[in-house]
C-alpha positions as CSV (number, residue, x, y, z in Angstrom):
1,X,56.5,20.7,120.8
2,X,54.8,18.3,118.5
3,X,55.9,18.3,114.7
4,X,52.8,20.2,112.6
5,X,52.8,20.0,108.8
6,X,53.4,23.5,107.9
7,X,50.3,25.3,106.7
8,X,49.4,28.8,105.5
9,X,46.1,29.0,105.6
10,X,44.5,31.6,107.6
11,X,40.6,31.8,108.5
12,X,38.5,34.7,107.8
13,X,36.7,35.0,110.2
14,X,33.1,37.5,109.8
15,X,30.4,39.5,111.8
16,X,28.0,41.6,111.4
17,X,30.3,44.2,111.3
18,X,34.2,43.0,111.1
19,X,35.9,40.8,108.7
20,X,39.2,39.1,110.4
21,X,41.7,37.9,107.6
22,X,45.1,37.3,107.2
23,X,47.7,40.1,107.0
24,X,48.6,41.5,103.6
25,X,51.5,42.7,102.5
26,X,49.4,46.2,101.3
27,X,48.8,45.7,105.4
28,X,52.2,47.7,106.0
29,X,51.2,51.2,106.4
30,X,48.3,50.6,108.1
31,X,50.3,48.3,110.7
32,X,52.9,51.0,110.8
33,X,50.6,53.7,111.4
34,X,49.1,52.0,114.5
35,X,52.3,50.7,116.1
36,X,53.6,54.3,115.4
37,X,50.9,55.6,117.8
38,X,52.0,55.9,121.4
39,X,47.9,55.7,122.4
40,X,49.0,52.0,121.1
41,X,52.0,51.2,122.4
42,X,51.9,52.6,125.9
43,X,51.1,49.7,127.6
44,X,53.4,47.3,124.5
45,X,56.7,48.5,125.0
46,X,56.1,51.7,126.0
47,X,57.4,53.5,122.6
48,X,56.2,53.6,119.5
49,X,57.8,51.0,116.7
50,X,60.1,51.5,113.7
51,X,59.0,50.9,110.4
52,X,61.8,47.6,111.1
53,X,60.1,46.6,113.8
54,X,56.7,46.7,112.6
55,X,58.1,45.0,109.7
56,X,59.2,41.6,112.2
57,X,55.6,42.0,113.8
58,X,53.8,41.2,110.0
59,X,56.5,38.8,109.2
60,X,56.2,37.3,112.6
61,X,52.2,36.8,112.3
62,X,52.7,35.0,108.9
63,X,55.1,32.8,110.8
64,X,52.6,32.1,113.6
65,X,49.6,30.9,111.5
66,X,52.1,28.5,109.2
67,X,54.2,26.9,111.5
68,X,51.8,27.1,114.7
69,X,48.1,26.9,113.1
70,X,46.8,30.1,114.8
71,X,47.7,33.7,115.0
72,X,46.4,37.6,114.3
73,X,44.0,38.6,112.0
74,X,43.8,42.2,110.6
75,X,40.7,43.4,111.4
76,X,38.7,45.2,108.8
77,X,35.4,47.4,109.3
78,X,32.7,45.6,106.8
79,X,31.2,48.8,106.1
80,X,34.0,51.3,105.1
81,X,36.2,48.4,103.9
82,X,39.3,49.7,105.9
83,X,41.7,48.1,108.4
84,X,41.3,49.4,111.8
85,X,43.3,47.1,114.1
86,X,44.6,43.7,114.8
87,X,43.0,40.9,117.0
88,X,44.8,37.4,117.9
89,X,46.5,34.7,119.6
90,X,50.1,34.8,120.5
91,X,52.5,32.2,121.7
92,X,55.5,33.4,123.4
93,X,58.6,32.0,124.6
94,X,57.1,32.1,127.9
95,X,55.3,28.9,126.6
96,X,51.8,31.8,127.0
97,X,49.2,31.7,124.8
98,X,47.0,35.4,124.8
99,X,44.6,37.0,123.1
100,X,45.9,40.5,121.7
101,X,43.6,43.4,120.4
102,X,45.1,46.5,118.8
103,X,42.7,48.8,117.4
104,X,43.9,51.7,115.1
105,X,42.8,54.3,117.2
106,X,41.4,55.3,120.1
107,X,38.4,56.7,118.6
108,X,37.7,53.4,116.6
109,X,38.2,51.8,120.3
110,X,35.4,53.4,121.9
111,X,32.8,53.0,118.4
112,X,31.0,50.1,119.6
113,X,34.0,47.8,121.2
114,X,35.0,46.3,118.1
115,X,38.1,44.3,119.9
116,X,35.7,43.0,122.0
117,X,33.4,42.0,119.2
118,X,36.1,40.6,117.0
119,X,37.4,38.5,120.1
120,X,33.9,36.7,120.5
C-alpha cells in the first residue's frame, strides 16, 4: 500500500434529485435506524446492528475517505432534505474494492431507484 497524505475531504456529490455528502455526526440515528432494519441487513450479516456497531460503521467511513481518499456518502433526498440511505466504495481486507447502496427503506428503494441513481 502506497503512503497517501491523510486527507478529510469528502465530495458532495449532486443530481437532480440526491445530494451525496459526507457522514455527520447528527447522521447517527438515521444510520441506526436503517442498520436496525432486518429488510437491511438480511443479506449484510443477516441481523440487525447495535447502536455499537453502527457506531464502528460511521467511524469506519470517516476513516475510509481520510486515510484511503474514497468512501460512503449519506445520501440525502434534494427535495424533502432527509437522509434516506448510504451509497459507496468499500476496501476490505480482502484487498476488494465494491460499490455498496443501502437505502433507508424498502419503500424509498422502489421510489424511482435512487441507489441506482446515486451510483451513476
Amino acid at each position: 500500500m502506497s503512503s497517501r497524505p491523510i486527507s478529510q475531504e469528502m465530495p458532495i456529490v449532486e443530481t437532480e434529485r440526491l445530494i451525496l455528502r459526507g457522514h455527520r455526526l447528527d447522521d447517527f440515528e438515521n444510520c441506526l435506524a436503517l442498520w436496525a432494519d432486518p429488510v437491511v441487513t438480511r443479506y449484510i450479516g443477516g441481523k440487525p446492528f447495535s447502536a455499537e456497531e453502527v457506531w464502528a460503521r460511521l467511524l469506519r467511513y470517516v476513516g475510509h475517505w481520510t486515510l484511503l481518499g474514497f468512501g460512503f456518502w449519506a445520501i440525502e433526498d434534494k427535495a424533502a432534505g432527509s437522509f434516506v440511505g448510504e451509497l459507496g466504495f468499500a476496501e476490505s481486507i480482502r484487498k476488494t474494492i465494491r460499490l455498496c447502496a443501502s437505502p433507508k427503506n424498502a419503500a424509498i428503494a422502489r421510489r424511482g431507484g435512487l441507489s441506482t441513481k446515486g451510483s451513476r
